[in-house]
DRENMAR-496242 format. One record per atom (N, C-alpha, C): x, y, z. Coordinates in steps of 0.2 Angstrom, whole numbers, plus 5000, padded with zeros to 4 digits. Layout:
<nodes>
XYZ/...
</nodes>
This chain:
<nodes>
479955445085/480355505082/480355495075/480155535072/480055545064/480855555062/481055555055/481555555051/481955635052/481355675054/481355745053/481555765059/481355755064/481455755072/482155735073/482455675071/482855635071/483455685070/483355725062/483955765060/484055805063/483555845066/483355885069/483855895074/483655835079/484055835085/485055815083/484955775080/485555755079/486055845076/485655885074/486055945070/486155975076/485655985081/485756055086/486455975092/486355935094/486855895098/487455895094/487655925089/488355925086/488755985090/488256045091/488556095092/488556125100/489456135102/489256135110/488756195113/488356185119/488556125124/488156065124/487856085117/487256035118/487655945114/488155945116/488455885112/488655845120/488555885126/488655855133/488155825136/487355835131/486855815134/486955725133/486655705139/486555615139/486155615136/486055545135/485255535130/484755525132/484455525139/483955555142/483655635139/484355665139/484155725141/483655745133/484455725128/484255715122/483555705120/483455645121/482655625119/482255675123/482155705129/481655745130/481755825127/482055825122/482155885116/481455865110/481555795110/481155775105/480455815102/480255845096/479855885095/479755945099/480255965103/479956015105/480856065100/480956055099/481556105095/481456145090/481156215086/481156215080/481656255077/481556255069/482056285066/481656345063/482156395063/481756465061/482356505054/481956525050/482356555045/482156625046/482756665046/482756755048/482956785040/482556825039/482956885032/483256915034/483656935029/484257005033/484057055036/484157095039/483957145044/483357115049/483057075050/482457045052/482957025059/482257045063/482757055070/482356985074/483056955077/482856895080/482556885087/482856935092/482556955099/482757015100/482357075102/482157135104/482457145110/482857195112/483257235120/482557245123/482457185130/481957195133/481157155134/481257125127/480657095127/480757015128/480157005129/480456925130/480356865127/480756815129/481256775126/480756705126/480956695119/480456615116/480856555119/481556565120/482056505121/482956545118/483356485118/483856515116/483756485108/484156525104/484356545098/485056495095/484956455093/485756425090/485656435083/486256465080/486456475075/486756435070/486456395066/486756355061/486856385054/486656445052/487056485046/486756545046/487356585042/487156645042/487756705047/487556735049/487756785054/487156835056/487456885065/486856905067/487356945072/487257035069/487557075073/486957085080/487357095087/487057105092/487157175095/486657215096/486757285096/486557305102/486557385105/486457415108/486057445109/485557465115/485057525113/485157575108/485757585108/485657665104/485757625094/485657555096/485857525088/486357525087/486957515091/487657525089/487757445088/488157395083/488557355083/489157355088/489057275093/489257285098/489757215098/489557185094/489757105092/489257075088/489557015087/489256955080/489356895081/488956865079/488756795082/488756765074/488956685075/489056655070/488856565068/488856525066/488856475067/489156435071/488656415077/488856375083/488856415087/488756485086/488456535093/487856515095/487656525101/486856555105/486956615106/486256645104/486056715106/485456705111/485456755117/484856765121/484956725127/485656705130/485756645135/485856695141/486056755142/486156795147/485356805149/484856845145/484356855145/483956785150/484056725147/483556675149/483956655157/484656675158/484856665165/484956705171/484456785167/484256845174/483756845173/483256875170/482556885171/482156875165/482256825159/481956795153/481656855149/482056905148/481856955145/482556965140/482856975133/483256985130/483757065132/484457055135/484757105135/485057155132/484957115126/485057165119/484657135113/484757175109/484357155101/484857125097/484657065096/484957005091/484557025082/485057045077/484757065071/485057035063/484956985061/485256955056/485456995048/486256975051/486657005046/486656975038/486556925038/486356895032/485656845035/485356835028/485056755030/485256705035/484756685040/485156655045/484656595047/485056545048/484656495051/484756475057/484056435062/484256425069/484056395070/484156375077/483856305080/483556355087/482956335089/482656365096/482256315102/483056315107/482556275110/482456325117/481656305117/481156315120/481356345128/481256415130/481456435137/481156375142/480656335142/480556285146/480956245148/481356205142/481556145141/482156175141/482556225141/483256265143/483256265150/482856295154/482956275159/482756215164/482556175160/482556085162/483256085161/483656095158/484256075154/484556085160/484856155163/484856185167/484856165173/484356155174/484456105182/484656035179/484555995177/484555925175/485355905173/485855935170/486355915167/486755965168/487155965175/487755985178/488256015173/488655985166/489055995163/488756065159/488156045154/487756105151/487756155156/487456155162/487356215165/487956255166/488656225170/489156255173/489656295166/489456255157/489556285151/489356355150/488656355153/488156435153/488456445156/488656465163/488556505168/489356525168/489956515167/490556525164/490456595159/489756595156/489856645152/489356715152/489156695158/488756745160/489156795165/489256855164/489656885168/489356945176/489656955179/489356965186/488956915190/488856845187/488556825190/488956775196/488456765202/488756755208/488456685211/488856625208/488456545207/488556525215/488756565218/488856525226/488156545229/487856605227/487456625231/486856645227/486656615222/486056635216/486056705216/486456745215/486156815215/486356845207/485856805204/485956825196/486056905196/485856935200/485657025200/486257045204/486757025205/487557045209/487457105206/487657165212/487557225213/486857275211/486557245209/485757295209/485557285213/485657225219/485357245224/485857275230/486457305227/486557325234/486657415233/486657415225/486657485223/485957525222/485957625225/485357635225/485157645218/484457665213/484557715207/485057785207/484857825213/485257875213/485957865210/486357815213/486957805212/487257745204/486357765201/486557735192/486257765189/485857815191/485357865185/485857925183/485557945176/486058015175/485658045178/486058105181/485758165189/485358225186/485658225177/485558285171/485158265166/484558245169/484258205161/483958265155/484058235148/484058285143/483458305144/483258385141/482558385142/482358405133/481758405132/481558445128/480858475128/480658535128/479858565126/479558545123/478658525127/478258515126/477958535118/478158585117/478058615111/478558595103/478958555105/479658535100/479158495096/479558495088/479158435084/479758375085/479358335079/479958265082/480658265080/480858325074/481358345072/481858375078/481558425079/482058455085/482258385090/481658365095/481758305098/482358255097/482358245089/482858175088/483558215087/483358285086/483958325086/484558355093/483958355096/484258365103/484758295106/484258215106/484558165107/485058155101/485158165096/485758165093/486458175096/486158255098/486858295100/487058265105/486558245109/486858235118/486958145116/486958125110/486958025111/486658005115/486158025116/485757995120/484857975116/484557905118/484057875116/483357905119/483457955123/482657985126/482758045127/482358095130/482158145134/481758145137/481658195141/481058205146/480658265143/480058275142/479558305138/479358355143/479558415142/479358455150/478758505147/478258525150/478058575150/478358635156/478358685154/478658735158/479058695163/479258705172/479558665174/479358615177/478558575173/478658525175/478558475170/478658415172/478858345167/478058335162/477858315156/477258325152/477558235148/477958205149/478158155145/478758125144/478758065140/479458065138/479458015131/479958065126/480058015120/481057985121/480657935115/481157895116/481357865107/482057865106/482057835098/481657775096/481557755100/480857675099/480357745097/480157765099/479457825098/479357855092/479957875092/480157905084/480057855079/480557795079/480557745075/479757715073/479557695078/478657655079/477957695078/478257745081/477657805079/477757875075/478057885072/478357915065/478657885060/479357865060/479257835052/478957755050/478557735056/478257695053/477557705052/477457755055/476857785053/476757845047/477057845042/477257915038/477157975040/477358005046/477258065051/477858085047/477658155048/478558205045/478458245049/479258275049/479758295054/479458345058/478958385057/478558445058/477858425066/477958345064/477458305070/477558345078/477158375081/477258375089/477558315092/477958325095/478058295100/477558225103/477358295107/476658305111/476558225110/476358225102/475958165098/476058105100/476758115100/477158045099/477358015106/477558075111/477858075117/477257985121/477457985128/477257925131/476957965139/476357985137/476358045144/476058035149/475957975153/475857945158/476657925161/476857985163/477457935166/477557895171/477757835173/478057795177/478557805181/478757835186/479357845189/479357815194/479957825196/480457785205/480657835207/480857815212/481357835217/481957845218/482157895219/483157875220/483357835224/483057835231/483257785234/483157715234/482657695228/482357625226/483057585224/482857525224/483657485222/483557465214/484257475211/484257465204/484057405202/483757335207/483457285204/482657315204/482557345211/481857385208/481657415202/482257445199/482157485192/482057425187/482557385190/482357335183/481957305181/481657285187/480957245188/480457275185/480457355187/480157405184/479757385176/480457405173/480557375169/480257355163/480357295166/480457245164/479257235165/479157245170/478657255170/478257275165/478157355165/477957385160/478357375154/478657335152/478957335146/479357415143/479457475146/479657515144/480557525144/480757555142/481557565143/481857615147/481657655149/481857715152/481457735157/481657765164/481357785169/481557835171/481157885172/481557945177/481357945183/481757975187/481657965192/481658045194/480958025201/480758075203/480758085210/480758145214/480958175220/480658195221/480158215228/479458275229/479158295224/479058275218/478558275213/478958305207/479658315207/480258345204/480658285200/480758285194/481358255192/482058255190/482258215195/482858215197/483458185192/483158125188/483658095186/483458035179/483658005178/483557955171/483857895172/483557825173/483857795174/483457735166/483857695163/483657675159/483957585158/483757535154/483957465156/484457465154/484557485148/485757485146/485857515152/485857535157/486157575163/486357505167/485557495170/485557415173/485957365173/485757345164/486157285162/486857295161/487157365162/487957375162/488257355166/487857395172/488057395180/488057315182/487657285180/487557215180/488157175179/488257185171/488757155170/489557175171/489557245173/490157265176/490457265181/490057235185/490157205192/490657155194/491157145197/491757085199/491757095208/491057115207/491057095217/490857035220/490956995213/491056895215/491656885216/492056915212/492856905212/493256955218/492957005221/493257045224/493156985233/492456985232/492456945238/492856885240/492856855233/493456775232/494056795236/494256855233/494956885235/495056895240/494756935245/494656935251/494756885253/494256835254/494256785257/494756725255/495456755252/495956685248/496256705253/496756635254/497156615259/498056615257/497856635249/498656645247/498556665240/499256675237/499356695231/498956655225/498956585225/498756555222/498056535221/497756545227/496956555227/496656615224/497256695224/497056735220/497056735213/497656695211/497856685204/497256655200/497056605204/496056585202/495656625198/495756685203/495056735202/495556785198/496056795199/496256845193/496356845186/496356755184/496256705179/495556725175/495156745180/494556765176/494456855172/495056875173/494856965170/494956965163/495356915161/495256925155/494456935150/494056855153/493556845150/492856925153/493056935160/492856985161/492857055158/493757065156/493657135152/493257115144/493457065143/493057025134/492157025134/491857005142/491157025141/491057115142/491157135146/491257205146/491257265141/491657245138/491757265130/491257245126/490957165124/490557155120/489657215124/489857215130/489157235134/489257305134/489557335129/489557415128/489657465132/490257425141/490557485144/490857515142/490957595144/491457635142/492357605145/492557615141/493157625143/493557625149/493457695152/493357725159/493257675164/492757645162/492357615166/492757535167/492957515162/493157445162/493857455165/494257515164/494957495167/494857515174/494457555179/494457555184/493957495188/493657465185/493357395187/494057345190/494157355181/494757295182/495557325186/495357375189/496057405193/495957395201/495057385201/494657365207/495057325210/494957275206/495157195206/496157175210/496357215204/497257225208/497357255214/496857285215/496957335221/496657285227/496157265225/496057215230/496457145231/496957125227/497257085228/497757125232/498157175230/498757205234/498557195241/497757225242/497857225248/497757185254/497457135250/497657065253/498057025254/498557045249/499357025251/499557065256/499457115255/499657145262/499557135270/499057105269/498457075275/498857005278/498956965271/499156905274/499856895274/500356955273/500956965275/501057005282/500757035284/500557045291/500456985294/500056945293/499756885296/500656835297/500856835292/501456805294/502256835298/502156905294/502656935300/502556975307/501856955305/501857005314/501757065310/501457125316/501457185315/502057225313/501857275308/502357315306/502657365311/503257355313/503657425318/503457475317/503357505314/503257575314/502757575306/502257635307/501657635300/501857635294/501457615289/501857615282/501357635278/501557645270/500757655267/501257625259/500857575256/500957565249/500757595244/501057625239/500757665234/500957615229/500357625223/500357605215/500757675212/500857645207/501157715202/501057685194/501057705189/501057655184/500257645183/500057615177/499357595177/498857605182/499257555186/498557535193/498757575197/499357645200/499157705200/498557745197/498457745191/498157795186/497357775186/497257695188/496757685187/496657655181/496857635177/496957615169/497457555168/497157505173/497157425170/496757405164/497257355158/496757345154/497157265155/496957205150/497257155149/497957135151/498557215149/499157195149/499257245156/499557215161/499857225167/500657215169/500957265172/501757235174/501357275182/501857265186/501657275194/502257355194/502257405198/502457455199/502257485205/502557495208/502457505217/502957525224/502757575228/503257585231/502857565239/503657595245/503257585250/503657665256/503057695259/503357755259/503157735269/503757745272/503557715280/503857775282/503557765288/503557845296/504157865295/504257915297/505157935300/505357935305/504857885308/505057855316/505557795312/505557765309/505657695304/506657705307/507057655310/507457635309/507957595306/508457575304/508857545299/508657475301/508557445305/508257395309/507657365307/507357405306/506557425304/506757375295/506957385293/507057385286/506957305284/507057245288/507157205286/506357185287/506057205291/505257175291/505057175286/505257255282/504757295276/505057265268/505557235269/505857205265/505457115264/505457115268/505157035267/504557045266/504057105269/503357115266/503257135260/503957175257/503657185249/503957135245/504357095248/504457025244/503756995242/503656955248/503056935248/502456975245/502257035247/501557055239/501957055234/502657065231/502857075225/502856995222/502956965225/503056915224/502156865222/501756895225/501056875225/500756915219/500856965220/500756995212/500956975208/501456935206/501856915201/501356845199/501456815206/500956745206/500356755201/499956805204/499356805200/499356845194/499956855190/499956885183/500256955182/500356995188/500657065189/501457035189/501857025182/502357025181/502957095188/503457045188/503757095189/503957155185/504057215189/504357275184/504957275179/505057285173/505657265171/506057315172/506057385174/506357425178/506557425184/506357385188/506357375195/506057415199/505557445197/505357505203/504857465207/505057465212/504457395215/504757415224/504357415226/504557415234/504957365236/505157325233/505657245233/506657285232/506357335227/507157395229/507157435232/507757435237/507557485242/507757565242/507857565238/507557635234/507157655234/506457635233/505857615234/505657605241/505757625246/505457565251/506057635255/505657685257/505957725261/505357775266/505957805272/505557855276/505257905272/504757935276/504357985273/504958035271/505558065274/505758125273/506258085269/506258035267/506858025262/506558045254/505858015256/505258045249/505258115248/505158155252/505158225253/505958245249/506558215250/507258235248/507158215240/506958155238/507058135231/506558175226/505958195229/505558255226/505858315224/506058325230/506558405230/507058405226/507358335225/508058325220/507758345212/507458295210/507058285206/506858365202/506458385207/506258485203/506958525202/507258505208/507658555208/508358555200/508558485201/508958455194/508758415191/508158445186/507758395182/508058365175/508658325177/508858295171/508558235169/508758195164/508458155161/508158075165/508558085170/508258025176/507958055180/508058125181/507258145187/506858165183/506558165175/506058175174/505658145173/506358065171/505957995172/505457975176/505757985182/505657935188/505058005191/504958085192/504658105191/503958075189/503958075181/503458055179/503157995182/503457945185/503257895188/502957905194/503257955197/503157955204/502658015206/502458045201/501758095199/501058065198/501057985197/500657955197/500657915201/500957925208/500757875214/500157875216/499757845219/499057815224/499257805229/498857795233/498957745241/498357675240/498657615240/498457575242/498257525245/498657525253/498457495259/498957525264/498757535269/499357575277/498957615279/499357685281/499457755281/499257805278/498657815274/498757855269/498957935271/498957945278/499058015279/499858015277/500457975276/500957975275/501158005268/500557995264/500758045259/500058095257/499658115260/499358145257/499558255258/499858255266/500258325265/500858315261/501358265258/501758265253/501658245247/501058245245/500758265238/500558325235/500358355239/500258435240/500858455240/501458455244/502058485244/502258495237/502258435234/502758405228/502358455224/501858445223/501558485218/501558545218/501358585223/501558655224/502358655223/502858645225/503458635223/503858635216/503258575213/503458575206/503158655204/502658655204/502258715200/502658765199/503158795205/503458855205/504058855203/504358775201/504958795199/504858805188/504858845185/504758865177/505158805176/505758795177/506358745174/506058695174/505858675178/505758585181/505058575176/504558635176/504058635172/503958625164/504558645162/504858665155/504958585153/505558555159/505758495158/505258455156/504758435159/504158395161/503758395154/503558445152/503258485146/503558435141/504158465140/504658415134/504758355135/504558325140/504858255142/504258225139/503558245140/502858225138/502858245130/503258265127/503258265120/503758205115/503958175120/504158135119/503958065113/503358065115/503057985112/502457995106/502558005102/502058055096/501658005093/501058025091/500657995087/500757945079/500457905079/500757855073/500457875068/500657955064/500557985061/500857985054/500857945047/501257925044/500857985037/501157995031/500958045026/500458035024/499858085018/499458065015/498858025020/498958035026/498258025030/498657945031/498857915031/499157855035/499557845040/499657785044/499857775051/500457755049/500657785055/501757755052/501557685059/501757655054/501957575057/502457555062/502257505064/503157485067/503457455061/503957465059/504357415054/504757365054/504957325060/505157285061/505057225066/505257165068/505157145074/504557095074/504457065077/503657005081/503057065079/503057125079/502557175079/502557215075/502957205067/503057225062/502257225058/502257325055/501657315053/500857345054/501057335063/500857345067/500757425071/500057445074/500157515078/500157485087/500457505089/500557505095/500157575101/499357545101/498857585106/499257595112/499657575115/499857605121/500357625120/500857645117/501557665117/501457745114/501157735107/500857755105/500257815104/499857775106/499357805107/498857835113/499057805119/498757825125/499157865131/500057835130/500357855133/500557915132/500357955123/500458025124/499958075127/499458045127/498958065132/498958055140/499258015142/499258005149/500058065151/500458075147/501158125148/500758205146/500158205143/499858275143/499358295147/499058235151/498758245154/499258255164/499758225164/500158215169/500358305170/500758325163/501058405161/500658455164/499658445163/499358505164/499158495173/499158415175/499058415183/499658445186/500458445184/501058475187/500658565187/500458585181/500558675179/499858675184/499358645185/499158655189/498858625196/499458605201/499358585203/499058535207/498758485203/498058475204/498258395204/497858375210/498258305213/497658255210/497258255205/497258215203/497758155196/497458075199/497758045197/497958005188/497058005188/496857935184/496757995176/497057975170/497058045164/496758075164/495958035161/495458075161/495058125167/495358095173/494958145177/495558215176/496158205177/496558255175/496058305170/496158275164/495958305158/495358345161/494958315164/494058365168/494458425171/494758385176/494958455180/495458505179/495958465173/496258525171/495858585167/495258545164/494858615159/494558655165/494158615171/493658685177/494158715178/494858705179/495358735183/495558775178/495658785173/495758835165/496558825162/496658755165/497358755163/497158735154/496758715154/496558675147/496058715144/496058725137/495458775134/495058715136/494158725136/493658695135/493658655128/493558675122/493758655116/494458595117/494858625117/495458565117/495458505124/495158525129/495158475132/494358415130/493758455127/493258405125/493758355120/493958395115/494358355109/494958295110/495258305116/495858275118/495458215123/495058235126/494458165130/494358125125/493958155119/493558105114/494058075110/494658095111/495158065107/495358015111/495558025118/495957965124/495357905122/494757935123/494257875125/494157835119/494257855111/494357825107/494757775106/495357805109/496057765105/495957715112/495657725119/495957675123/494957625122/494657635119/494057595116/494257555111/494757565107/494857535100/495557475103/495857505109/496157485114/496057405115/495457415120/495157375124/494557325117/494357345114/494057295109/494757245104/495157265105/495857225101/495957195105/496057205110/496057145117/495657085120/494957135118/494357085118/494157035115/494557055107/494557015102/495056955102/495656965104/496156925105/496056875111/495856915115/495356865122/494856795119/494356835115/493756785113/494256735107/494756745105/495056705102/495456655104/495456655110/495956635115/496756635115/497056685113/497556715113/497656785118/498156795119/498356835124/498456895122/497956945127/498157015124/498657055124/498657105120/499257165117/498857195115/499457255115/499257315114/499557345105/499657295099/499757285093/499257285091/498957335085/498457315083/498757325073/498357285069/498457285063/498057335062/498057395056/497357435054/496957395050/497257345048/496757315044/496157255047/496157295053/495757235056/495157295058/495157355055/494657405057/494557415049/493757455051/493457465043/493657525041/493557575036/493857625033/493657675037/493057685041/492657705046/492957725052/493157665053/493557685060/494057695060/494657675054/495157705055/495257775053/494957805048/494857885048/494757915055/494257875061/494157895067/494557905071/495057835070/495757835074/496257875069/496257895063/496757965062/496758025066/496058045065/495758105067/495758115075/495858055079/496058075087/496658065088/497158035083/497958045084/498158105079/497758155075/497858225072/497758265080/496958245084/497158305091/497458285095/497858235097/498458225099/498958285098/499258265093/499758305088/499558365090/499158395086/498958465088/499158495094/498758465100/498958455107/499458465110/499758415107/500558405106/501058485108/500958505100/501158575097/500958615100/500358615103/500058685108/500558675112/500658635115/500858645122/501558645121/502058625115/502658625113/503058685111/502658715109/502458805108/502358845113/502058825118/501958865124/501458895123/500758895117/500458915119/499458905123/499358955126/498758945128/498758895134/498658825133/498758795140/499058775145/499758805142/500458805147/500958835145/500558895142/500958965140/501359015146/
</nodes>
């Protein structure tokens, strides 16, 4: 071994996990390692293409991005880039691109995966951080193989005419944020461009703005199936080396399926930890797996899910414990006397788990149910409340929990506290309304409340008083809108300084979004789907409800990456965020979706237009 080799090896073994390899393993590193120097902007691996080895970072920095070239995360000294890629299909799942001058060590995809089977500690360090994946049963592709295309492709893929130059083209994908089209002649498909096309075949080629399409497009199309399965698509792929597939139906197309779709759905998946859940034997087997959400919501985020997406995954997850607590509290008490059905209220009613969880829940049983009857349903919401707790679902500091029997009544007793509630909407039934407007059903009976949610709601709707109440109760929580375009802070306290994204900034939306589901009816749950339905339904203008979405999705993305960050730091998330940990970009972005708030606010506080 040369002096050079020697260094070599000795600089990449300081850095984990390659400091766990023996000295077997080490010496067959020997010459095969190199070091590679990146200029800035000089991109280190390509989304898609494939992978030399993995990438260890000894200086520099190296933002890792998205299809659409969004900064998604940064890698730094003692990072690896390209390890997800070389542990599913040796293809790179995003584009690694140096932020300054960067130096690396690269060792070889051969000798990584000797590594890999050879040294148990190296290996189980990878696989820790690869998310979705499911080490009991090799199935690196956890849920592409159980999901169709149809059910991951967009159903509305953007179109443009065969006749558009490439100006109009990048203008169309601009509006819609989207990376491609479909190139139609008349109504049928002629091709598809793609920002790679624009990029590679225009301005690298000095073409201007005026170029046909036509020219640039990719016009032998490639297409699948809907019913084909999403590892099909990737394979696809991955194959042809392209990014995007439409999919087509009797010689018609259908749909647009593309690999950030794949690699989301991929890594968005917790139906390794669903199945744990099921299969655990008590609280504390659950606590295991529910031990892992954190690092789950933290890859998720780096991997460019939406929002949306992330808190209904990780709501998956609670929902799936409830209802195995429920299962194995049955197993101990015997069958329930008479039907019962659990409802969520609170977050994991809404669907909008993120990080920070307290438990909130009720239990609504038959009105065959006797005083007798009581003492079963008492030790069974002990026991989940209690098992919730186990696994990180804090008790409520309110107490609303099926554990008070308050909480834990016949169906006509829910039916009377409703009717209380509308009919004298004072300050504690607007509360406990607002709570109890965001039930769910989570395991029993669901027929036990589904004609008494339609009730309530129709009930509400007709009373103007109770509506009135509700209205103003939702105006309560205001924007951290401080003068001269600044954020009014908390000023005192452990969170001094600080904006508080939940209190603040989500939950005015969720109290606006609840306001328009009351005026209309309308028995959805989770905000945002409010939000959709109350604009088809016209409680909401169309303008004001786009505005008020891209506002919620902002503030609860801005949300989820300050948790993410606190997570990869190994600290515990909150919902406090300093502004000074956002660039002057983003915070102008987060003023301007806590201005449509306010707005919002004022319309509805005024009475006019969408609850006029």
């Amino acid at each position: 071994m040369s002096d050079a080799e020697a260094d070599l090896l000795a600089e990449l073994t300081a850095i984990p996990p390659f400091d766990l390899l023996p000295e077997d393993a080490r010496d067959g590193l020997t010459g095969r390692v190199r070091r590679l120097e990146t200029g800035v902007g000089q991109t280190i691996c390509r989304e898609g293409e494939k992978l030399d080895g993995l990438y260890v970072i000894v200086a520099g920095e190296v933002d890792i991005e998205s299809a659409g070239s969004d900064v998604i995360a940064h890698r730094g000294p003692g990072d690896v880039v390209g390890e997800r890629g070389l542990l599913r299909f040796g293809r790179a799942t995003l584009t690694a691109r140096a932020r300054s001058a960067v130096t690396a060590l690269l060792v070889p995809k051969a000798e990584f995966h000797d590594l890999m089977d050879d040294v148990p500690a190296f290996a189980d360090w990878f696989r820790r951080a690869v998310p979705g994946r499911v080490a009991d049963t090799g199935d690196e592709a956890a849920g592409l193989t159980a999901l169709k295309v149809a059910d991951l492709m967009t159903a509305t893929p953007v179109t443009c005419p065969v006749g558009a130059t490439v100006t109009e083209a990048a203008r169309i994908m601009r509006e819609n944020g989207i990376s491609s089209a479909i190139v139609m002649e008349g109504a049928a498909p002629a091709g598809i461009v793609t920002v790679r096309d624009l990029t590679n075949k225009v301005l690298a080629e000095g073409l201007d703005g005026t170029t046909p399409v036509a020219r640039v497009m990719t016009a032998d199309l490639i297409t699948i199936a809907p019913e084909a399965l999403g590892l099909d698509a990737l394979m696809m792929l991955a194959d042809h080396n392209i990014s995007h597939l439409p999919v087509a139906e009797a010689g018609r197309i259908v749909g647009l399926i593309g690999r950030t779709d794949l690699f989301r759905q991929q890594a968005a998946t917790a139906s390794h930890m669903i199945v744990e859940i099921v299969d655990a034997r008590s609280a504390e087997e659950m606590a295991g797996v529910v031990a892992e959400v954190p690092g789950l919501l933290a890859q998720l985020v780096r991997s460019g899910v939406g929002p949306h997406a992330i808190s209904r995954r990780i709501t998956d997850i609670t929902d799936a414990v409830t209802r195995r607590l429920l299962a194995l509290a049955e197993e101990k008490l015997g069958p329930p006397p008479v039907p019962y059905l659990w409802l969520a209220c609170g977050s994991q009613g809404r669907r909008e788990q993120t990080g920070v969880s307290d438990q909130d829940n009720c239990l609504i049983l038959d009105d065959a149910a006797r005083p007798e009857h009581d003492a079963y349903f008492a030790d069974l919401a002990r026991f989940v409340s209690d098992g919730l707790n186990t696994c990180g679902f804090v008790y409520c500091p309110g107490d609303m929990m099926a554990t008070n029997p308050r909480w834990r009544q016949p169906r006509r007793v829910w039916r009377e506290y409703f009717a209380g509630w509308i009919a004298q909407p004072d300050t504690e039934a607007q509360m406990l309304a607002s709570v109890m407007f965001d039930l769910r059903p989570i395991g029993g009976t669901p027929e036990l409340f589904a004609d008494l949610q339609a009730e309530t709601l129709a009930m509400a709707r007709k009373n103007s008083i109770f509506v009135a109440h509700m209205v103003s109760n939702s105006l309560k929580h205001t924007p951290p809108l401080g003068l001269f375009r600044g954020f009014a802070l908390i000023r005192s306290g452990e969170h001094k300084d600080t904006l508080d994204l939940k209190l603040s900034g989500v939950v005015p939306v969720v109290d606006l979004g609840r306001a328009y589901a009351l005026k209309g009816a309308l028995e959805a749950v989770n905000t945002r789907e409010r939000l959709e339905v109350a604009r088809e339904a016209g409680v909401i203008s169309q303008s004001g409800a786009h505005d008020l979405i891209d506002a919620y999705d902002l503030i609860a993305e801005t949300r989820l990456r300050h948790q993410a960050e606190q997570i990869g730091a190994g600290r515990a998330p909150d919902n406090f965020m300093a502004p000074g940990q956002l660039s002057e970009l983003e915070r102008n972005h987060l003023r301007d979706a806590f201005m449509v708030i306010k707005t919002m606010q004022s319309a509805v506080g005024q009475g006019r237009g969408s609850l006029g």
